[in-house]
C-alpha positions as CSV (number, residue, x, y, z in Angstrom):
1,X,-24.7,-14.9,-7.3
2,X,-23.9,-17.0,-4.2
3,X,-20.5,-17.0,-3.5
4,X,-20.5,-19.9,-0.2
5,X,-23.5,-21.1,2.0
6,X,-23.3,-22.6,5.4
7,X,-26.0,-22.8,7.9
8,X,-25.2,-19.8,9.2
9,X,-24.3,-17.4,7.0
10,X,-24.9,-16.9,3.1
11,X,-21.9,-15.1,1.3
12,X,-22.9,-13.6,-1.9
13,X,-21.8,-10.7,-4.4
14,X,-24.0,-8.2,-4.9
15,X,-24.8,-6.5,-8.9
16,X,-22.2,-3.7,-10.0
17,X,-24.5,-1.3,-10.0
18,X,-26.6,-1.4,-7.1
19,X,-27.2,1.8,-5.0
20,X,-27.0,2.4,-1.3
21,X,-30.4,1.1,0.5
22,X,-32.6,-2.2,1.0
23,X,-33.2,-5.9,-0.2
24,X,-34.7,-9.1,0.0
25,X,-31.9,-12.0,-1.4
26,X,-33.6,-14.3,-2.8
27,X,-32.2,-18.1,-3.7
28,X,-33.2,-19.6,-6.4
29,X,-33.3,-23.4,-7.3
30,X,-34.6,-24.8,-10.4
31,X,-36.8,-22.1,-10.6
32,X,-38.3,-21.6,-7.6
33,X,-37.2,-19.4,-4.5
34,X,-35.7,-21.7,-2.0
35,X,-34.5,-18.8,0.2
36,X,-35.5,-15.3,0.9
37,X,-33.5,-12.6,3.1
38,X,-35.6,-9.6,3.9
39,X,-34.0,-6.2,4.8
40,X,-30.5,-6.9,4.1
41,X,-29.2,-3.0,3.8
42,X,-26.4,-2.5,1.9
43,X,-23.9,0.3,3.2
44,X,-21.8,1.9,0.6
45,X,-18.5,3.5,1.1
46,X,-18.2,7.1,0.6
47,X,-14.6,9.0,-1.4
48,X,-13.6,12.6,-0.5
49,X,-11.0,14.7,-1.1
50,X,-8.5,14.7,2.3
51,X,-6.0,16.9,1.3
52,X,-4.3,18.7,-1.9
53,X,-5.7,21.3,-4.0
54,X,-5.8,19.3,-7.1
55,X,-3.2,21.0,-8.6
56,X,0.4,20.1,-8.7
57,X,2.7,22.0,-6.0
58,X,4.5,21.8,-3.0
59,X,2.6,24.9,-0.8
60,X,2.2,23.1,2.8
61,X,-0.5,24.7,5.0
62,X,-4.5,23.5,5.5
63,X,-5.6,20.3,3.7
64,X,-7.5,21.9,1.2
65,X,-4.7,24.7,0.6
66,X,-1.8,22.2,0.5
67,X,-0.4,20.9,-3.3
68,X,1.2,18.0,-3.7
69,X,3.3,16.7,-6.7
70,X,2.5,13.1,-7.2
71,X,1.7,11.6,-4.3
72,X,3.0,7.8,-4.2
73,X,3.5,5.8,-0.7
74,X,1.4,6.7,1.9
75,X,1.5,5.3,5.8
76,X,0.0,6.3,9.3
77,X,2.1,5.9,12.4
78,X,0.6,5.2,16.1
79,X,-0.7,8.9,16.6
80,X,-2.8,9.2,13.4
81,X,-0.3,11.3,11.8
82,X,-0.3,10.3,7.5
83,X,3.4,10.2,5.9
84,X,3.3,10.4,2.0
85,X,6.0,10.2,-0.4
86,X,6.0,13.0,-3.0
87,X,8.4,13.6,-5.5
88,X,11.6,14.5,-3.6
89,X,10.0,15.1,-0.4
90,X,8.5,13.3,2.6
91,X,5.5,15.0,3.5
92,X,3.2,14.9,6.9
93,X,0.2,15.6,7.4
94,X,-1.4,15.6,11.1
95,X,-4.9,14.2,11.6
96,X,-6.9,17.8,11.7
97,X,-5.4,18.3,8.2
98,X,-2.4,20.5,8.7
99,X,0.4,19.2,5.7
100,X,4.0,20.7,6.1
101,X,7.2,19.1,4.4
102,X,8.6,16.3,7.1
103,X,11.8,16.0,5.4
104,X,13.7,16.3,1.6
105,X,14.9,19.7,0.1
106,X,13.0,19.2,-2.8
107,X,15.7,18.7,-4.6
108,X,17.0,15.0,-6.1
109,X,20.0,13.8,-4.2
110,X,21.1,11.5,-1.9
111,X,22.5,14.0,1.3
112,X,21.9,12.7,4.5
113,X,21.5,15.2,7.7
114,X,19.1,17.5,9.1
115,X,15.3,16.7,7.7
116,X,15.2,20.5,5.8
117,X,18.8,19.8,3.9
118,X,18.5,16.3,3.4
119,X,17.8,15.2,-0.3
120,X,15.8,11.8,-1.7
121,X,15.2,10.9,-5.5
122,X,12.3,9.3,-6.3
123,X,10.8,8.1,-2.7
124,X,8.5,5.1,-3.1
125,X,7.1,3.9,0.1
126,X,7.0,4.2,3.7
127,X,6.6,2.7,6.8
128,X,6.7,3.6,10.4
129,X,7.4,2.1,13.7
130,X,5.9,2.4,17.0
131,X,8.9,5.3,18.4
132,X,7.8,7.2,15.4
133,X,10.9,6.3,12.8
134,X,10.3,6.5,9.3
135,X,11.4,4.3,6.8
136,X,11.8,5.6,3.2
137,X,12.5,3.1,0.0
138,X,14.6,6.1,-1.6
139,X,14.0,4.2,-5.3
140,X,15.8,6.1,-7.6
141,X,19.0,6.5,-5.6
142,X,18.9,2.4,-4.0
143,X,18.6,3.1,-1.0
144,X,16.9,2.4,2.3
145,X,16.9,5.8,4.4
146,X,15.7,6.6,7.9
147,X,13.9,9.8,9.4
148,X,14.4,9.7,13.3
149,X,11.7,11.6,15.2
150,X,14.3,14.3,16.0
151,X,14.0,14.6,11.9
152,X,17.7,13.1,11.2
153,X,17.8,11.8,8.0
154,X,20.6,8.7,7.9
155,X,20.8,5.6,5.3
156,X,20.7,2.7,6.7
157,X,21.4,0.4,4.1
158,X,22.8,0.7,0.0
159,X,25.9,1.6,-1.5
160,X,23.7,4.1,-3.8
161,X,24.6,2.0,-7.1
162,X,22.3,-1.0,-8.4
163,X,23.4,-4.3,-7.4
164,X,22.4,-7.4,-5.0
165,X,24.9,-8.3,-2.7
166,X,24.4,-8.7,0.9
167,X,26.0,-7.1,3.7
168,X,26.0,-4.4,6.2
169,X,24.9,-1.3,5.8
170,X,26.8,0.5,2.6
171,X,27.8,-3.5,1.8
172,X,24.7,-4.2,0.5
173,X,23.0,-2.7,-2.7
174,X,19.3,-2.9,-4.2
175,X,18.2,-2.2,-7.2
176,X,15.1,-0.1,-7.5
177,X,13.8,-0.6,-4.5
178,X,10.1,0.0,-4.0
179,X,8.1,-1.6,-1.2
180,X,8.9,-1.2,2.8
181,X,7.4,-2.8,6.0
182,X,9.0,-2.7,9.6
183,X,7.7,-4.7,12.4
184,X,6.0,-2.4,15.7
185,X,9.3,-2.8,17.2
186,X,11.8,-1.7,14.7
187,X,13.7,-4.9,14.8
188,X,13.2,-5.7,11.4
189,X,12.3,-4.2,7.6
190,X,11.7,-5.9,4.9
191,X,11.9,-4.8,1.4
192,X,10.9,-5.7,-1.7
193,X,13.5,-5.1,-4.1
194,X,11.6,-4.5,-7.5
195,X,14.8,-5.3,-10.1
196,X,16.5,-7.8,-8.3
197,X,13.1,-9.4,-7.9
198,X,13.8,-10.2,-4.2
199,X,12.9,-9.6,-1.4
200,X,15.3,-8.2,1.1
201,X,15.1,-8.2,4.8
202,X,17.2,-5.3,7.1
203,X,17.9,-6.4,11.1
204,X,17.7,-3.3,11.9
205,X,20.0,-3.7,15.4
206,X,23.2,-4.4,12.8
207,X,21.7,-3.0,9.3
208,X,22.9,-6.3,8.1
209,X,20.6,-7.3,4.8
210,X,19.8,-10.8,3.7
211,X,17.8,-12.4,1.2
212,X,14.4,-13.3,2.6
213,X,12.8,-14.7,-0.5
214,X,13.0,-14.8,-4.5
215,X,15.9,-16.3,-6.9
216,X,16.2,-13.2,-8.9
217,X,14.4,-14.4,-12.3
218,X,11.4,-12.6,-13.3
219,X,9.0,-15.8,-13.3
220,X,6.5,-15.7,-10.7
221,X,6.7,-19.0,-8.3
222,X,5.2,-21.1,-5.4
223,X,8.0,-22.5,-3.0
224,X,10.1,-21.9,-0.4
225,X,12.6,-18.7,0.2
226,X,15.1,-18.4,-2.6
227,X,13.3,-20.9,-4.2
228,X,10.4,-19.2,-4.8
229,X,10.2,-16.7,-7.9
230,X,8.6,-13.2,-6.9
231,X,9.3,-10.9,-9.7
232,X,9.2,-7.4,-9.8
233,X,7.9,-6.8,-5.9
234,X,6.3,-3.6,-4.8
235,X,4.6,-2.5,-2.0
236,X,4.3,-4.7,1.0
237,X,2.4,-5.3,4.2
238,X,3.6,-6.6,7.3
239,X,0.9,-8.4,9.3
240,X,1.2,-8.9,12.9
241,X,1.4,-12.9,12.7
242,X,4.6,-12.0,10.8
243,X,2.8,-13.0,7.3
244,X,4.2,-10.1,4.9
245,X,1.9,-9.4,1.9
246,X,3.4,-8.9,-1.5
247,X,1.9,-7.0,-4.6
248,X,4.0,-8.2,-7.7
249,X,4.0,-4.9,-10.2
250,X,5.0,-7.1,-13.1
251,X,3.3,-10.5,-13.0
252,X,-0.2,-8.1,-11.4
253,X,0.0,-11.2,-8.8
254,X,-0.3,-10.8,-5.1
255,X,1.5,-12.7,-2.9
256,X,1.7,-14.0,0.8
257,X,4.9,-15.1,2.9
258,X,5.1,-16.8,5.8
259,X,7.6,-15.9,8.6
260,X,9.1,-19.1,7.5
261,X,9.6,-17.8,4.1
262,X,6.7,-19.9,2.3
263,X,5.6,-18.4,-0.7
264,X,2.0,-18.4,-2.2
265,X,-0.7,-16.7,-4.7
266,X,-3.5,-15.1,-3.1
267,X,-4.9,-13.6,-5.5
268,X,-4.1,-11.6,-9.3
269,X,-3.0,-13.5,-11.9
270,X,-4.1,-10.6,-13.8
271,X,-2.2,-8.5,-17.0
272,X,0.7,-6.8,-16.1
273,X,-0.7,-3.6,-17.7
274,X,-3.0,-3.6,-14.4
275,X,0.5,-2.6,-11.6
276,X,-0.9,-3.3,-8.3
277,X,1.1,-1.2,-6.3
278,X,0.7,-0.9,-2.0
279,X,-1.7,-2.6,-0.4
280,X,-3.3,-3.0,3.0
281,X,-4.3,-5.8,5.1
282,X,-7.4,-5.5,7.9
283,X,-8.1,-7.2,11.1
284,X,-9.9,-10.5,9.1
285,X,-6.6,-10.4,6.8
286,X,-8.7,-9.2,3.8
287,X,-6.3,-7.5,1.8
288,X,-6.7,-4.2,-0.1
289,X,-5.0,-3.4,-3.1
290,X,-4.5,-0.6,-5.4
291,X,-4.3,-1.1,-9.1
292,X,-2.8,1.5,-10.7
293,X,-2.9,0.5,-14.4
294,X,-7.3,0.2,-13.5
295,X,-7.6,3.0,-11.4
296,X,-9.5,0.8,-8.9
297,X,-9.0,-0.7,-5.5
298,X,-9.2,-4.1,-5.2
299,X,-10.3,-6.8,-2.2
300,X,-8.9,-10.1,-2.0
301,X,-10.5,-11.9,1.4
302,X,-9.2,-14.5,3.3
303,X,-10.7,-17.2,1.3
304,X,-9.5,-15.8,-2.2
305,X,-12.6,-14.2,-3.1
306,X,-11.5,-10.7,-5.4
307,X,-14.0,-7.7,-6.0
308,X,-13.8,-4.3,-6.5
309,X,-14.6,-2.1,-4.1
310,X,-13.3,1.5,-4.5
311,X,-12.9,3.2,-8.3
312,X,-13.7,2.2,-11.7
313,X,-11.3,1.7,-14.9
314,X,-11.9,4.9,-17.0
315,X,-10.4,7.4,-14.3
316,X,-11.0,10.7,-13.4
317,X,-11.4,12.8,-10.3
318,X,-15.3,11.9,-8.4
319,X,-15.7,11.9,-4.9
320,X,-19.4,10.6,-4.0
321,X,-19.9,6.8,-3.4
322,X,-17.2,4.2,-4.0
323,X,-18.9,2.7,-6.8
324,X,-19.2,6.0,-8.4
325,X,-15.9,7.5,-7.3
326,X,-12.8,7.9,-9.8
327,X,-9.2,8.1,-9.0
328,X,-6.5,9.0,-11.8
329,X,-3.1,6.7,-11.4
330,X,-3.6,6.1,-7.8
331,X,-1.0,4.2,-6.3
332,X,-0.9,4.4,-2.2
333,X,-2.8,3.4,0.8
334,X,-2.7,3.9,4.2
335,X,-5.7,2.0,6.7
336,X,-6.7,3.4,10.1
337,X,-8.7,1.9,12.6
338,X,-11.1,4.7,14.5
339,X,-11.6,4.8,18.5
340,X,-15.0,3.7,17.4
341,X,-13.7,0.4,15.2
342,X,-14.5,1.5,11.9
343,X,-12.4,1.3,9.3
344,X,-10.9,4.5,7.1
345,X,-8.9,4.4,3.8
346,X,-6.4,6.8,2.6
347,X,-5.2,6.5,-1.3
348,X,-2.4,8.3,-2.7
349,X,-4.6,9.3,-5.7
350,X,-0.9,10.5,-7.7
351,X,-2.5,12.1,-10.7
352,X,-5.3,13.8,-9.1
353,X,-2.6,15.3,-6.9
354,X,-4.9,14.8,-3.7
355,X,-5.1,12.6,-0.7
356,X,-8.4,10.7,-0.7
357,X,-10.2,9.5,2.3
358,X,-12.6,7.0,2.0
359,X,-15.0,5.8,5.3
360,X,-18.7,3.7,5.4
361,X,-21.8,5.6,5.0
């Protein structure tokens, strides 16, 4: 099927089934080939198994010694080093493999302090800054927390009990949040409060919070800031022209904002039962996201044009090619650009209790 045509270039999408090698397009009009592209090779992407055992636990050593939980948010920071939100813990795991526990006791709280004592309930996502901070949407406990690269866990902004007031710091409360995003510099996080259906934005100078966008009702809407409707937010992506991307868990919608708070569709409008969760945005502002109700991974590109690229709906546990692969309730995703410019994936696959890495053959 031809998606767009120009003189130049001839977009189309290719059969679900097709296997890694070569073909001749051919174009087709009123019966008689208009068009025909020899040699076009098609590349697959390729899943494995990064890190985790498979098997649910919290051991930390070797990527394929290491257990994890249920692995949720997942981010990289400037050095190639993974973050991952699991259970009650931040974990880290270095780019030769090595995963140790980067901060949480284990145990569901909300104590602040040294990375080994401190306590988290329910972590959702994660984002890092160029000095190395982490940022941690500490869900179940509404709260916005903060691991310093001298492993100092401190909140930065929540009173720890649902609400939606702005504020400063303990002023201000959330309700369930989910997604995070920080700009390179750390001036700025954003988050998308999932229950308030807002989203939030932190300077991060004065940890004073504001509304960014959303009225609070759970009708998902076009417009302008607060008068814009984006329910149930979840994970988020902070591009570097300031556009932050939006997945909507509840309305399966995913959204775009611009630094001037303009709200708009990009894509989605699918059943809720499908919970797009993080997502990713390249170079070309295609945007990857993760559905966790479908077990797949989704591509939206620039020009609105959705496909599947990664997973398929029944689930399961396959490494192999991404057409083939399975992920069980996978919900995170980290992309790295390698020294050589290709492009690597990393999914959070939660009920598979593994870390999947996904490159081009």
């Amino acid at each position: 099927v031809v998606n767009t045509a120009s003189t130049t270039k001839l977009v189309v999408a290719l059969p679900q089934n097709i296997t890694v090698g070569t073909y001749d397009v051919s174009v087709k009009t009123n019966g008689k080939i208009a068009l025909k592209i020899g040699g076009f090779h098609y590349n697959d992407w390729v899943v494995s198994t990064f890190a985790g055992t498979g098997i649910s636990g919290t051991a930390d050593g070797a990527a394929g010694q290491a257990a994890f939980v249920t692995p949720i948010g997942i981010t990289t920071d400037a050095d190639g080093n993974m973050f991952v939100a699991d259970m009650h813990r931040i974990r880290k795991i270095t780019p030769n493999g090595a995963v140790t526990t980067y901060a949480g006791s284990g145990i569901k709280g909300t104590a602040d302090g040294n990375a080994n004592i401190a306590r988290f309930n329910f972590p959702t996502s994660l984002a890092t800054d160029l000095a190395g901070n982490v940022y941690v949407a500490d869900q179940s406990n509404h709260l916005i927390r903060k691991i310093s690269t001298n492993g100092v866990v401190t909140t930065i902004a929540g009173t720890g009990t649902a609400g939606s007031n702005n504020g400063t710091g303990n002023n201000a409360s959330f309700n369930m949040p989910y997604g995070v995003a920080v700009d390179p510099q750390g001036k700025v996080l954003y988050v998308g409060d999932y229950a308030n259906h807002r989203i939030r934005k932190i300077n991060l100078q004065t940890n004073e919070v504001t509304t960014f966008a959303g009225d609070g009702n759970a009708t998902s809407k076009d417009g302008n800031g607060l008068n814009a409707g984006v329910p149930w937010p979840g994970g988020l992506y902070l591009f570097p022209n300031g556009n932050l991307y939006v997945t909507e868990r509840g309305a399966g919608k995913i959204r775009k904002i611009t630094p001037g708070a303009e709200v708009s569709t990009i894509g989605g409008n699918l059943s809720t039962l499908t919970i797009p969760t993080h997502l990713v945005v390249d170079e070309n502002e295609n945007t990857y996201v993760v559905f966790k109700g479908m077990n797949v991974v989704k591509k939206y590109t620039a020009a609105g044009v959705e496909s599947t690229i990664f997973g398929n709906l029944n689930g399961g546990d396959i490494n192999g090619p991404a057409h083939q692969a399975a992920f069980l309730f996978p919900e995170g995703i980290t992309l790295v650009k390698t020294a050589n410019g290709k492009l690597e994936f990393y999914i959070a696959d939660g009920g598979n209790h593994k870390i999947k890495k996904i490159v081009a053959n």
